[in-house]
C-alpha positions in Angstrom: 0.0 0.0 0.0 1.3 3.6 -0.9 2.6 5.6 2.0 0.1 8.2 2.9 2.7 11.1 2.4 2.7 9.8 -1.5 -0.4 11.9 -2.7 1.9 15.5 -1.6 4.9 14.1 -4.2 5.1 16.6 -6.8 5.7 14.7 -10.8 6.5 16.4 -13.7 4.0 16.2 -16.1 5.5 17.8 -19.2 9.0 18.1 -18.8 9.9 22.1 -19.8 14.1 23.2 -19.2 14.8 26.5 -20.6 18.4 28.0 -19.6 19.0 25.2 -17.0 15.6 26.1 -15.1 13.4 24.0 -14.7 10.0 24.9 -15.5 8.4 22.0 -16.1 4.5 21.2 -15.5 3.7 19.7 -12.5 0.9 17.9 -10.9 0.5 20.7 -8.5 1.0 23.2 -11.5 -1.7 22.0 -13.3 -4.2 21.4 -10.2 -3.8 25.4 -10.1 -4.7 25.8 -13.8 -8.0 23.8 -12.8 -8.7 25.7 -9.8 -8.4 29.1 -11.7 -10.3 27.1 -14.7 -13.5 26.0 -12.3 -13.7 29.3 -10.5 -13.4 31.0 -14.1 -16.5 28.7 -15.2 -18.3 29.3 -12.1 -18.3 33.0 -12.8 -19.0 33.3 -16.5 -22.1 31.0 -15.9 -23.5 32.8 -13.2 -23.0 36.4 -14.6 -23.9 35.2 -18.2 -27.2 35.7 -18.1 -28.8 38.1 -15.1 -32.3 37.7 -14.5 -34.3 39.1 -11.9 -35.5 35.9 -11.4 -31.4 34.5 -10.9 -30.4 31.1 -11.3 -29.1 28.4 -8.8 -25.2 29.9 -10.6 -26.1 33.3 -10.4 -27.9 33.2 -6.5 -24.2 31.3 -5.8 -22.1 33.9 -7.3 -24.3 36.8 -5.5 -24.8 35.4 -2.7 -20.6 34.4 -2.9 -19.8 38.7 -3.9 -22.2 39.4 -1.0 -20.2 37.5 1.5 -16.7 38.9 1.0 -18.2 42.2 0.8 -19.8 41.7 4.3 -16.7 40.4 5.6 -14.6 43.5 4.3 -17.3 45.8 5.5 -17.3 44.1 9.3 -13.4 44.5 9.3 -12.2 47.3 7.2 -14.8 49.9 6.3 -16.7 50.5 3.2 -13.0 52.4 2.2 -12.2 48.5 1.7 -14.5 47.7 -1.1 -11.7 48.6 -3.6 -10.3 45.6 -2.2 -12.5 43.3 -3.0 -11.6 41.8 -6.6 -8.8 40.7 -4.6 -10.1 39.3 -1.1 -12.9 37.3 -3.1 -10.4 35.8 -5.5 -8.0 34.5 -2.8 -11.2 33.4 -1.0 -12.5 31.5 -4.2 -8.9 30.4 -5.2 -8.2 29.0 -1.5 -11.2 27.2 -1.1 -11.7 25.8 -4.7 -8.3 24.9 -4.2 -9.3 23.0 -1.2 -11.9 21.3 -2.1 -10.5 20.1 -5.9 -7.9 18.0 -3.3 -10.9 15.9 -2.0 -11.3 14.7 -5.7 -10.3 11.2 -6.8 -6.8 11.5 -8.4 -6.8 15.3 -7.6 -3.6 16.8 -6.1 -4.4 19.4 -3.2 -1.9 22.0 -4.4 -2.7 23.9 -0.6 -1.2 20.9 1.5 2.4 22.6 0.2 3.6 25.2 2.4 5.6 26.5 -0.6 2.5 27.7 -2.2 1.0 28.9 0.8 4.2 31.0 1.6 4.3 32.3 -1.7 0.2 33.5 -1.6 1.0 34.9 1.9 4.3 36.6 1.8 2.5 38.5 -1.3 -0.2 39.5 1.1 2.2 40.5 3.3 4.5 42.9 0.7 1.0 44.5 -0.5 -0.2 45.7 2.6 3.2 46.7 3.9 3.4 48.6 0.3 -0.2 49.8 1.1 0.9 51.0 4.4 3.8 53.1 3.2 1.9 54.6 0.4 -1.1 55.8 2.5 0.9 57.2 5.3 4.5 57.5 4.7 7.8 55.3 5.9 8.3 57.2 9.4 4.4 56.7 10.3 4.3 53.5 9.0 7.6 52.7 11.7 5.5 54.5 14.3 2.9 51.1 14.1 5.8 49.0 16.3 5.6 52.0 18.6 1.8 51.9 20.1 1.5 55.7 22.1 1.0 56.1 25.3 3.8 53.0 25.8 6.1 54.1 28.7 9.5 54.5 26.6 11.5 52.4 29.1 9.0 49.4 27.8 9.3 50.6 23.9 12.8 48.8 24.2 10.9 45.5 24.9 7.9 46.1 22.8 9.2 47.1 19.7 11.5 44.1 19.0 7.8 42.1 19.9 6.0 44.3 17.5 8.9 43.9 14.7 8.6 39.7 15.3 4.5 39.8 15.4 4.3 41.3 12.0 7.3 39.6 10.5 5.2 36.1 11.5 2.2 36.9 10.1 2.9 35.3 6.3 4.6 32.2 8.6 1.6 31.6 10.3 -0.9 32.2 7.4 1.0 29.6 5.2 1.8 27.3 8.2 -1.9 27.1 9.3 -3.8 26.2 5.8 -1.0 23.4 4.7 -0.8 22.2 8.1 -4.4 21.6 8.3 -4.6 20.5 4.8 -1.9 17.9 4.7 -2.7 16.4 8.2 -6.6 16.0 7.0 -5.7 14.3 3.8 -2.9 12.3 5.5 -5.5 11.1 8.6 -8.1 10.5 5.2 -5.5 8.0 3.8 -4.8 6.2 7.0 -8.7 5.8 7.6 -8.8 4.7 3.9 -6.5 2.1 3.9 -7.7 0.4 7.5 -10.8 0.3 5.6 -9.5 -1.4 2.9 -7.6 -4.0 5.1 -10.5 -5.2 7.7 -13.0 -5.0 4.7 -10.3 -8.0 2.8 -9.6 -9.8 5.7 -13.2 -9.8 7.9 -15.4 -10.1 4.9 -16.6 -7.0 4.9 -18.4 -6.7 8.3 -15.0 -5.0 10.2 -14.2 -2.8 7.3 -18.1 -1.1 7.9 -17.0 1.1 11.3 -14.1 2.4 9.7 -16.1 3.1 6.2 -18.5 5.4 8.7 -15.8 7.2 10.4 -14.0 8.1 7.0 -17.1 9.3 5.2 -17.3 11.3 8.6 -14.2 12.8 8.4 -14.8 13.5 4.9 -17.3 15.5 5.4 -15.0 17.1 8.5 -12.5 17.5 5.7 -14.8 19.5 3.5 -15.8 21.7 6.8 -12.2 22.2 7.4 -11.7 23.5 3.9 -14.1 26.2 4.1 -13.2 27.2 7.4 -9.6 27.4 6.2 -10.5 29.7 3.2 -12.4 32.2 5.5 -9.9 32.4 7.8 -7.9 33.0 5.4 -9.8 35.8 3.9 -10.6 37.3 6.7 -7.0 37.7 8.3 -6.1 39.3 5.1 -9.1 41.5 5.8 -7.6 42.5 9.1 -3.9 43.2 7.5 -5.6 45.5 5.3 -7.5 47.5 7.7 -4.2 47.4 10.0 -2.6 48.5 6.9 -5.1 51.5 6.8 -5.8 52.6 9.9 -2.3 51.7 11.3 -4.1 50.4 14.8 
């Protein structure tokens, strides 16, 4: 039986070497390409056709614009709807992502923490670019210096500050492949004791295990929401920190 760490190996698909790089396509590569392909599809079928009376696509993609907005109204300000092509695409990217891993033969392109790092660390240069823009280098500095500090404990809470918002791409990435590839993993596990009591107890012992994977499938699919709104939503928050400078 395959190792339940084999689904994360990353296989070239069409080999591609220009200048000594390698640029080949990948598995997770092309697992992307779908992502961005379904979420394309999704949006072109809703918004083909408007009708006052709207379709089951168009009540999803409404109901889906409606959400971010009400997220980026709750935690940045109506000043944040310029963002929103942005947060709803990460949001739909993340969690199509996530869920095109619980296909058959997929490849869950988010249980890399490569990836993830990449998507955050960009977060994190925009709204430190954001930040500068709207208020300037030496006010953007003063945000690792909360006022009203005592300056005896500025010497203890700046270094803190400087760590805290260094972190914050490190933990975004960390947190959605960590919980990514340990729920795949665990699904794989489950998967292959059902496989072995079902062959070797004629069926009967394999049927407790079967339950409690098609639970945690649906855990899984829970889990991969969850992570794209939370997500979402702390990008939210760097962006209104990014504004407001709290």
């Amino acid at each position: 039986m395959a190792s339940p760490l084999a689904q994360f190996e990353i296989k070239e698909i069409i080999p591609i070497v220009v200048s000594n790089y390698n640029i080949s396509l990948t598995n997770s590569a092309l697992a992307m390409i779908f992502t961005a392909a379904i979420i394309l599809l999704f949006l072109f079928l809703g918004l083909r056709n408007l009708n006052i009376v709207p379709s089951k696509l168009q009540v999803a993609v409404e109901l889906s614009y409606e959400f971010i907005a009400g997220m980026i109204k709750d935690n940045i300000g109506k000043e944040g709807l310029k963002y929103l092509p942005f947060v709803m695409t990460l949001f739909l990217f993340i969690l199509i992502g996530n869920l095109f891993g619980m296909l058959p033969y997929s490849f869950t392109w988010t249980s890399h923490i490569i990836v993830t790092f990449a998507i955050s660390f960009f977060i994190f240069l925009s709204v430190t670019f954001i930040a500068i823009f709207k208020h300037g280098l030496i006010k953007f500095l003063g945000f690792f210096a909360p006022a009203g500090v005592p300056k005896l404990m500025l010497f203890l809470l700046i270094p803190i500050e400087i760590i805290s918002y260094i972190s914050r791409p490190i933990s975004l990435s960390v947190r959605l492949f960590a919980n990514m590839m340990a729920g795949h993993t665990l699904l794989k596990v489950i998967g292959g004791f059902v496989f072995v009591l079902a062959a070797n107890s004629f069926i009967i012992g394999g049927i407790i295990p079967l339950a409690f994977l098609i639970a945690l499938t649906g855990l899984e699919i829970v889990i991969a929401f969850l992570q794209a709104y939370v997500f979402a939503i702390l990008t939210c928050l760097y962006i209104n920190d990014a504004i407001h400078l709290h």
